[in-house]
Structures are given as structure tokens and as C-alpha cells.
C-alpha positions in Angstrom: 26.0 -17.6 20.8 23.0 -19.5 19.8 21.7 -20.3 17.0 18.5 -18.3 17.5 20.7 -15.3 18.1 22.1 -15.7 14.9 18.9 -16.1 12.7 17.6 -12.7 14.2 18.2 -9.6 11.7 16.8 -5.7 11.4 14.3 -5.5 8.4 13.6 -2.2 7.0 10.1 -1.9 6.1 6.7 -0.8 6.8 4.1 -2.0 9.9 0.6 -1.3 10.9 0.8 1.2 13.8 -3.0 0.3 14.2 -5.6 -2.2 12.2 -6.6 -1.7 9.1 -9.7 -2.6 7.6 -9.9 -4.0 4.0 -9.9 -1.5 0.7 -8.4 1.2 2.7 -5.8 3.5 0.8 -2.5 3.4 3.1 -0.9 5.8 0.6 -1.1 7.3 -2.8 2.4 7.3 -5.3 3.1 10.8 -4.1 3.5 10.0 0.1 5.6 6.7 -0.6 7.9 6.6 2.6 11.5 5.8 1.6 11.5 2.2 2.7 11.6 -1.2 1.3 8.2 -2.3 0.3 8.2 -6.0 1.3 7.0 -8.8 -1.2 5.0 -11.8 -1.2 3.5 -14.4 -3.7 1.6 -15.8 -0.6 -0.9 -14.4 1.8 -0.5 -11.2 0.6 -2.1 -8.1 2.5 -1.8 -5.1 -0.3 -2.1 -4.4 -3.6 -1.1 -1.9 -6.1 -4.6 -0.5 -7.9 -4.7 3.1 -10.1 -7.2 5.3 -8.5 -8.8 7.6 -10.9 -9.5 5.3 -12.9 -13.1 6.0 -14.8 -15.0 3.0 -15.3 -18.7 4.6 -13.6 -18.7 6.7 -16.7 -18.1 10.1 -14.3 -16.1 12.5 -16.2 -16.3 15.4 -13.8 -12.4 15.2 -13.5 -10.6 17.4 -11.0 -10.2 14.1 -8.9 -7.1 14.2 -5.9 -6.6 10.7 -7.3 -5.1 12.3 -10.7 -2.5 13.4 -12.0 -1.6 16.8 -13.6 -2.5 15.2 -17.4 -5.9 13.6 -15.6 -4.4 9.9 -15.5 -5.2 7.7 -12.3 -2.5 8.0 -9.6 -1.2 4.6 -7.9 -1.8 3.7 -4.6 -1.2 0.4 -2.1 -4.7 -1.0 -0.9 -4.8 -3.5 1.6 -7.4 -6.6 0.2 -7.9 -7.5 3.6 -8.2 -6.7 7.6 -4.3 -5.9 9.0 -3.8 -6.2 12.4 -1.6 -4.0 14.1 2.1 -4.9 14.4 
């Protein structure tokens, strides 16, 4: 065999099926697919933010992007433009 046939593995994880534009919500706490979410400390794509969260001063509450007890939810954001694959 050769040695590039022996570097090759099957990851588990989670790929663009199209692009994705930055600050878009790919999914809240609640629709988290049952799948290793990869990690990076470099030229990371997504972040973890708390939606919800107050801080225009609107207190109309009610929001999808709360909980039952009115706390934010968390979602995974991208930070930048993902390109399919």
C-alpha cells in the first residue's frame, strides 16, 4: 500500500452542503445533530454566541431565541463566508 493510502481516514462531522454567508445561525442548542463538532485555535469559521441576549434594551420577551425561564439559547454562527464542501 502507499503511504497516501494509509494517511486517509473517515471523519465524522459536519460540512457545508451550500455557502454560507457570515453571521448566519446554522443551528440553535436545540437542533444540534449528533456529530462531532470539529475544533480549531486557527482560521476558525464558527462561533458559539447566546442569542437572546438583551443588550438593545428590548424587553418584549417571548423571543424563539429563549428558553422556557427567558435566558438566551446558544447557537453556532459562522464569523465568516463558508464555501460549500
Amino acid at each position: 500500500k502507499s503511504s497516501a493510502s494509509l494517511m486517509m481516514t473517515n471523519l465524522d462531522g459536519i460540512y457545508a452542503a451550500q455557502d454560507i454567508p457570515a453571521d448566519t445561525i446554522l443551528f440553535r442548542e436545540n437542533e444540534m445533530p449528533d456529530c462531532e463538532l470539529h475544533r480549531s485555535k486557527d482560521n476558525y469559521n464558527c462561533q458559539v454566541v447566546v442569542l437572546g441576549d438583551d443588550k438593545d434594551g428590548d424587553e418584549s420577551g417571548g423571543s424563539d431565541d429563549e428558553d422556557e425561564d427567558g435566558d438566551g439559547i446558544m447557537a453556532v454562527v459562522s464569523i465568516r463566508d463558508i464555501k460549500c464542501g
